[in-house]
C-alpha positions in Angstrom: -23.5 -0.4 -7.6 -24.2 2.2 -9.8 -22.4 2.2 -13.5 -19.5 4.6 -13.9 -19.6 4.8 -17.2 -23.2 5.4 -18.0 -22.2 7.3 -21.1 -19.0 5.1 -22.6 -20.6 2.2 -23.3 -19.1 1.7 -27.3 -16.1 -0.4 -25.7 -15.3 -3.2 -28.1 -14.0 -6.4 -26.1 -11.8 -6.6 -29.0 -9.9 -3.7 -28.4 -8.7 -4.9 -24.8 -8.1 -8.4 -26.4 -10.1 -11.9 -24.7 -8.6 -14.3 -22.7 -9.2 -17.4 -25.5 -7.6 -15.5 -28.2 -4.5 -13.9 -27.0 -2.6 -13.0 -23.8 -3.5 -9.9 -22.7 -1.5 -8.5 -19.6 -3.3 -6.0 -16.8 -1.1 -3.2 -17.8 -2.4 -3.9 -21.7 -5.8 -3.9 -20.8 -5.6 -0.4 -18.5 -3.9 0.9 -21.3 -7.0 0.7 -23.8 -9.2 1.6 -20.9 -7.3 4.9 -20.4 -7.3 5.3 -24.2 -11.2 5.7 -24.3 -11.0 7.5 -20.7 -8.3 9.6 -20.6 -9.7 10.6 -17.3 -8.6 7.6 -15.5 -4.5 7.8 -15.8 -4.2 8.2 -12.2 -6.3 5.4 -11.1 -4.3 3.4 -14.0 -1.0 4.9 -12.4 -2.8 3.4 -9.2 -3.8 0.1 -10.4 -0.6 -0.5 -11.9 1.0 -0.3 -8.1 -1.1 -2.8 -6.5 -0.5 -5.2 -8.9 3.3 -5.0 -8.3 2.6 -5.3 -4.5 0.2 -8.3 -5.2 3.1 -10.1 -6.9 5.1 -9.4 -4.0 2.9 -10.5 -1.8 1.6 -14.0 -3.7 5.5 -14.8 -3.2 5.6 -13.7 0.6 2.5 -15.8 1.2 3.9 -18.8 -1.1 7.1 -18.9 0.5 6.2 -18.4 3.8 7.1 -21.5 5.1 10.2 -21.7 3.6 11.2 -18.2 4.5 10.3 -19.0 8.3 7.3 -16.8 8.1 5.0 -19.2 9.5 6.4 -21.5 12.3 5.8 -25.6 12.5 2.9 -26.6 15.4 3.5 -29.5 17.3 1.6 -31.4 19.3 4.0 -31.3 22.8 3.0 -27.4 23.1 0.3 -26.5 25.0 -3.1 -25.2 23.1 -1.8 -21.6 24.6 1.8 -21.9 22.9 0.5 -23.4 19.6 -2.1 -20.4 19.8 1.0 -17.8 20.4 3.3 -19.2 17.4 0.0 -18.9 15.0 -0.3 -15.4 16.1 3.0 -14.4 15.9 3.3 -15.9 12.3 0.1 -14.0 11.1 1.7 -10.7 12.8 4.8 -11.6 10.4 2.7 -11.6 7.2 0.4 -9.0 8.0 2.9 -6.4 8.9 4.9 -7.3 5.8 1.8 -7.6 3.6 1.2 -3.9 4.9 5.3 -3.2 4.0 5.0 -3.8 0.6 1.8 -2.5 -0.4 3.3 0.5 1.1 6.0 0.3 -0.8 4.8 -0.2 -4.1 2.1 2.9 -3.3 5.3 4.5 -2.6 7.2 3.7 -5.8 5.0 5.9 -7.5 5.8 9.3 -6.2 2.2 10.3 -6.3 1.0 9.2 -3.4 0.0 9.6 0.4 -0.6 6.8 2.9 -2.1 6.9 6.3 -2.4 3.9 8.7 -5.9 4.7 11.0 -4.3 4.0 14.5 -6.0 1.8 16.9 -7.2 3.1 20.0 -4.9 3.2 22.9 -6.5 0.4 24.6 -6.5 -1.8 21.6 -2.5 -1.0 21.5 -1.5 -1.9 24.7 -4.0 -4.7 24.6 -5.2 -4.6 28.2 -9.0 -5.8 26.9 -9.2 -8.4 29.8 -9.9 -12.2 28.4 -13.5 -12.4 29.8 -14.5 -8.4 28.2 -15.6 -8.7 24.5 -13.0 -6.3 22.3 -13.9 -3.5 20.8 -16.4 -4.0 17.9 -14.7 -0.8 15.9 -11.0 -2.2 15.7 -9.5 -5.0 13.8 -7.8 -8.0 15.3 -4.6 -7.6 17.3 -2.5 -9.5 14.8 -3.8 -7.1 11.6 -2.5 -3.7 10.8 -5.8 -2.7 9.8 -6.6 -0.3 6.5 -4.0 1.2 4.5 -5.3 4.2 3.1 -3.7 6.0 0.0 -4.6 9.6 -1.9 -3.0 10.9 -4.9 -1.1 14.0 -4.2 -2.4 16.0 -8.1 -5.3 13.1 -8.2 -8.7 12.7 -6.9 -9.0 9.4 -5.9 -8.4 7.8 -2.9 -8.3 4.0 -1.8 -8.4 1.7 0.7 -6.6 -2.0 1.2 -6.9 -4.6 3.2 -3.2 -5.9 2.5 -3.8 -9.5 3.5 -7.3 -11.1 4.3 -7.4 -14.5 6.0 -3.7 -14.5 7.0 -4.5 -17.0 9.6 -5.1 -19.8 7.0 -1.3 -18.8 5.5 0.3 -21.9 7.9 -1.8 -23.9 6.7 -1.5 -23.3 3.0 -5.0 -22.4 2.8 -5.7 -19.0 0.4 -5.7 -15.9 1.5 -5.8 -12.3 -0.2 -5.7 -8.4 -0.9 -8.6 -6.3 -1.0 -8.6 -2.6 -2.4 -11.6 -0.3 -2.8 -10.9 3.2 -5.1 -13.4 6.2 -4.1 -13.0 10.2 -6.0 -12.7 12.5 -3.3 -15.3 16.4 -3.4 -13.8 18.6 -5.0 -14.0 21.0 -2.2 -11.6 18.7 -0.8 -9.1 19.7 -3.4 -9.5 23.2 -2.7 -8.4 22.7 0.8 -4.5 22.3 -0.6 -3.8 26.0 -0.9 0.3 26.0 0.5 3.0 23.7 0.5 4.2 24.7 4.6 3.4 22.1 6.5 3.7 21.4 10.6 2.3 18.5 12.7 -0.8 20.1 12.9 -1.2 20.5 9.2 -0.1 16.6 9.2 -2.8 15.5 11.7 -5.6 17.3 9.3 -4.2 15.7 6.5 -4.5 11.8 7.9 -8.0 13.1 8.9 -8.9 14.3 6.1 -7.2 11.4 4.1 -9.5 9.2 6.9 -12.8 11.0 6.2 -12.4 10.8 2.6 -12.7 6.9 2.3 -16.0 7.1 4.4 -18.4 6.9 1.6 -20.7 4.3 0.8 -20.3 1.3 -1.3 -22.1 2.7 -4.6 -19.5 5.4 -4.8 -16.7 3.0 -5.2 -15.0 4.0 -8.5 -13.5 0.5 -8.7 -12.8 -2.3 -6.8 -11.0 -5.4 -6.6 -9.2 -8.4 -4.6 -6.1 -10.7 -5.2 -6.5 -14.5 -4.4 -3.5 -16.5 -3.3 -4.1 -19.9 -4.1 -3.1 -22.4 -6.2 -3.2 -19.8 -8.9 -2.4 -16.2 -7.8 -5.4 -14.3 -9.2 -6.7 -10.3 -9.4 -10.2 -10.1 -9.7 -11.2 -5.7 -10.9 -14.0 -4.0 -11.7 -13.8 -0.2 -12.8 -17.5 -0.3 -12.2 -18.7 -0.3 -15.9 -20.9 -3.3 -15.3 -18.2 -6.0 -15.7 -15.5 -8.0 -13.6 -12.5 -9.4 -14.9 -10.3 -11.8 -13.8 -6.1 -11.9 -14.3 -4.4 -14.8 -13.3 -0.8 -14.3 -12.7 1.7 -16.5 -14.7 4.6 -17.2 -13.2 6.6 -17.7 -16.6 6.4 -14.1 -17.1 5.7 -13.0 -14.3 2.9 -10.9 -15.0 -1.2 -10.4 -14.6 -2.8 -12.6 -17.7 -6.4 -11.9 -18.9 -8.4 -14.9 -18.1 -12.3 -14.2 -16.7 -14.0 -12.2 -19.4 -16.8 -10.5 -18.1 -17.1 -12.6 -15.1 -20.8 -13.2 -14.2 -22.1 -15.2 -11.1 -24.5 -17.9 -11.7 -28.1 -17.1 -11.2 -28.2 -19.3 -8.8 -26.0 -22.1 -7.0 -26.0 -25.1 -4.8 -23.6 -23.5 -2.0 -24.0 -21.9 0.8 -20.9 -20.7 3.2 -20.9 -19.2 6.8 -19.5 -19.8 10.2 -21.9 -22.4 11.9 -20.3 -22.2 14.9 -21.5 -18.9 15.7 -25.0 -20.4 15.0 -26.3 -20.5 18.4 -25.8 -16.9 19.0 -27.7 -15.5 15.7 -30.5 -13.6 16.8 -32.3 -14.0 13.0 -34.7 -16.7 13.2 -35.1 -16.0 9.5 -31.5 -16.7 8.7 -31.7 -20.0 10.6 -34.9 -21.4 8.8 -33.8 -20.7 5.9 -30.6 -23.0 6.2 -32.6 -25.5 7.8 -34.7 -25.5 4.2 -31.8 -25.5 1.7 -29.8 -28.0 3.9 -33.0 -30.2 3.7 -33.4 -29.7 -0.1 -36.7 -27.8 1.0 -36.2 -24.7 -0.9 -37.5 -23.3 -4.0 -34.6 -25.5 -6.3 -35.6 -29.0 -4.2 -31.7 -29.6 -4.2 -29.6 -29.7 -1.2 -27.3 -27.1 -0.9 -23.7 -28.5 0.3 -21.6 -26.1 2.8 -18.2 -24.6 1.9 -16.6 -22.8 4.5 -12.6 -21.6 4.3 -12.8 -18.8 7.0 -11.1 -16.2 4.4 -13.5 -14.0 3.0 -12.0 -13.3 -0.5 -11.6 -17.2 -0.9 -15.6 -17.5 0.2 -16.5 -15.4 -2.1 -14.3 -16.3 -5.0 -15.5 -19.8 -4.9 -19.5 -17.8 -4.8 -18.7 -15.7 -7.7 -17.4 -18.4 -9.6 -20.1 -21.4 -8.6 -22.7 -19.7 -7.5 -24.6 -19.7 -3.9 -24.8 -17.5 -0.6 -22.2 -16.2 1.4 -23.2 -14.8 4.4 -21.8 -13.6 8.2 -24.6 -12.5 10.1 -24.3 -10.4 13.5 -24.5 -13.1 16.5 -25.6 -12.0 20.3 -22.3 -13.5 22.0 -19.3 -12.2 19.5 -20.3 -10.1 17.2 -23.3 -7.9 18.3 -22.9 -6.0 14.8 -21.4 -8.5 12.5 -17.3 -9.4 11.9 -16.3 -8.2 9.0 -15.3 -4.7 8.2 -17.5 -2.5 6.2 -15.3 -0.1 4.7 -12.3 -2.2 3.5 -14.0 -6.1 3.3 -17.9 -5.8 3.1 -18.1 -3.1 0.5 -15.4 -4.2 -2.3 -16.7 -7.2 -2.2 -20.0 -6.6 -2.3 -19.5 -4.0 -5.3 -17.2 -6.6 -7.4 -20.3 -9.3 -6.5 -22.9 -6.5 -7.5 -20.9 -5.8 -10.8 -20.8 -9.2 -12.0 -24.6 -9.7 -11.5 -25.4 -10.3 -8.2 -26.2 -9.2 -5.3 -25.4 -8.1 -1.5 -26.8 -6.5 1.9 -26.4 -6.4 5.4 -29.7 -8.3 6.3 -32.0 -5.2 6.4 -30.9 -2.8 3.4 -28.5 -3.0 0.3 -25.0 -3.1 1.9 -24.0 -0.6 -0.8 -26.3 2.2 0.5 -24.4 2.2 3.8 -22.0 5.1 4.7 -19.7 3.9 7.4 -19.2 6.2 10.4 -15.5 5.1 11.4 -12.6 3.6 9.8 -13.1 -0.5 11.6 -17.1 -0.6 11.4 -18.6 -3.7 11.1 -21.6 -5.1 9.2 -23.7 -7.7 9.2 -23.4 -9.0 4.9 -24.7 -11.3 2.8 -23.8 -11.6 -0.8 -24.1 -13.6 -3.8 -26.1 -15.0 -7.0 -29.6 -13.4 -7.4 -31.7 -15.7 -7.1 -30.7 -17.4 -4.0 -30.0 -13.5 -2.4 -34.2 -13.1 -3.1 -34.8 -16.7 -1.8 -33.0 -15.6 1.6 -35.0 -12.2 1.5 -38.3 -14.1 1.7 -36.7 -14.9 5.4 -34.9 -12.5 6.6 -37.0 -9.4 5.7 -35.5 -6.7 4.3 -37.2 -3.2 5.3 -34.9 -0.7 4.1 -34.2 -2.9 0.6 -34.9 -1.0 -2.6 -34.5 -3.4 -5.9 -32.5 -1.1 -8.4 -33.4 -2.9 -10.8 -37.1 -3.4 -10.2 -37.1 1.0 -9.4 -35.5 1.5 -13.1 -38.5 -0.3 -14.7 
């Protein structure tokens, strides 16, 4: 991604405090940032609301068990009963993941929301079991993007309020993801009167809709919330760093405690689905698994998989380790890949980019891509530089420009 702050580089890490020398909270730290960049209130204003929700939500997803969230699986049910009470447990979280985030968006006073309906078929889920879903809607259980615009602002984001909510039963982490884009300001010229009908409602969720459909380079910031052991936000406000705040329970707020978070060069990891391996149509992608896992490839170590099956745990573990994460499209499933490219692929890719490394969909920087609906997927791979250009060497990459290697 491309630096936001090309120009306001005499920030002083002193000024925002370091996590070895004192405790510096999320709201401290947006506080200096808005004092060099008076600019950025709204998105602090904004910022500042999905942290609250992400507290809210690290206690939903901690105490789900206790709160009957997630429901016990025994082994008398059938495999179609345990399926339904798994389902109906990640409906639960989703749909109050989704309530809260809300919320706390609400709480402000300075903000819309819209919730990108499914399409009717998807709704009254007559896809018949042997017909593949549609490739452009999220899961039944999911509630899909939440999309939020300041009313007086410019920017406008997008969440995905709870990744992975199918690991929640079994106390495996899970997390929020939220991408922040600045609208044209032709856009804003558009809000001429206050009367308002349905029709002037429907343009407005389209509008809102067509605003987040930019590509991944024009992400203003970007970020995702872990809920582990540790309950941690991970932000970039695209100035070329990532930081990490871990929430503290004693105080209950965001703590400081990944300065400047920079992925290994390279790592000894590599995490995908292998079960979908007989269905990827890359011959590239295959061979050059089949060389790491065999300690054949340019390090002559072999590289151990890690696989959790939530994307923002993946690629935590990648950011902080080092290696390759990657979900490539497969002929039987998923024709253009699984994951979302608006509200999963690009975050993630730009807080991975920021913090030094690197990410694409198999044939061009994943960044450069301008989704065309709400629920598109993508093909992505992401993660520390040097295996990223290892993987390249295999599956080519025709439309990849080096940013890098262009500036020189």
């Amino acid at each position: 991604g491309t630096c936001y702050y090309e120009n306001k580089k005499k920030k002083k890490k002193e000024k925002y405090g370091s996590a070895g020398t004192q405790r510096i909270t999320l709201p401290r730290y947006l506080s200096g940032v808005v004092q060099d960049n008076p600019e950025l209130r709204d998105m602090e204003s904004l910022l500042l609301s999905v942290q609250m929700a992400c507290k809210t939500i690290s206690n939903l997803v901690h105490r789900a068990g206790i709160n009957h969230l997630s429901s016990p699986i025994t082994t008398s049910l059938s495999p179609q009963d345990q399926y339904d009470i798994r389902l109906n447990s990640m409906k639960k979280l989703d749909q109050l993941s989704t309530t809260v985030l809300q919320h706390a968006l609400h709480f402000t006073g300075k903000l819309q929301m819209v919730t990108p309906a499914k399409s009717q078929r998807q709704r009254d889920k007559k896809v018949p079991k042997n017909k593949k879903k549609e490739d452009d809607q999220p899961d039944s259980h999911q509630p899909g993007v939440l999309i939020a615009k300041a009313y007086e602002g410019r920017y406008v984001a997008c969440f995905d309020p709870l990744d992975g909510s199918g690991n929640a039963d079994a106390a495996i982490c899970t997390g929020t993801v939220f991408g922040i884009f600045e609208t044209d300001e032709d856009d804003e010229k558009k809000k001429d009167n206050d009367d308002k009908n349905d029709d002037d409602d429907m343009k407005t969720r389209e509008e809102l809709v067509q605003a987040v459909l930019q590509p991944g380079k024009n992400l203003r910031a970007a970020g995702y919330c872990l809920y582990s052991s540790a309950t941690i936000l991970v932000l970039s406000l695209g100035d070329g760093k990532t930081h990490g705040f871990t929430l503290d329970p004693q105080i209950n707020e965001f703590v400081l405690t990944h300065w400047n978070m920079r992925i290994p060069s390279r790592g000894n990891v590599y995490s995908c689905n292998e079960a979908n391996s007989e269905g990827w149509s890359d011959k590239g992608w295959k061979e050059y698994l089949k060389k790491i896992k065999r300690g054949q490839g340019e390090t002559g170590e072999k590289y151990a998989l890690r696989y959790v099956g939530s994307m923002v745990g993946d690629i935590h573990r990648t950011l902080m380790y080092g290696g390759i994460f990657g979900y490539p499209s497969d002929t039987d499933q998923h024709p253009n890949g699984n994951l979302q490219l608006l509200y999963k692929c690009a975050p993630m890719g730009y807080i991975v980019s920021q913090a030094g490394g690197l990410c694409t969909n198999g044939e061009q920087n994943l960044l450069d891509i301008r989704p065309s609906r709400v629920h598109e997927r993508s093909p992505v791979f992401m993660g520390s530089p040097e295996d990223m250009k290892e993987m390249m060497e295999y599956v080519k990459h025709t439309n990849y420009v080096d940013e890098e290697e262009e500036e020189k």
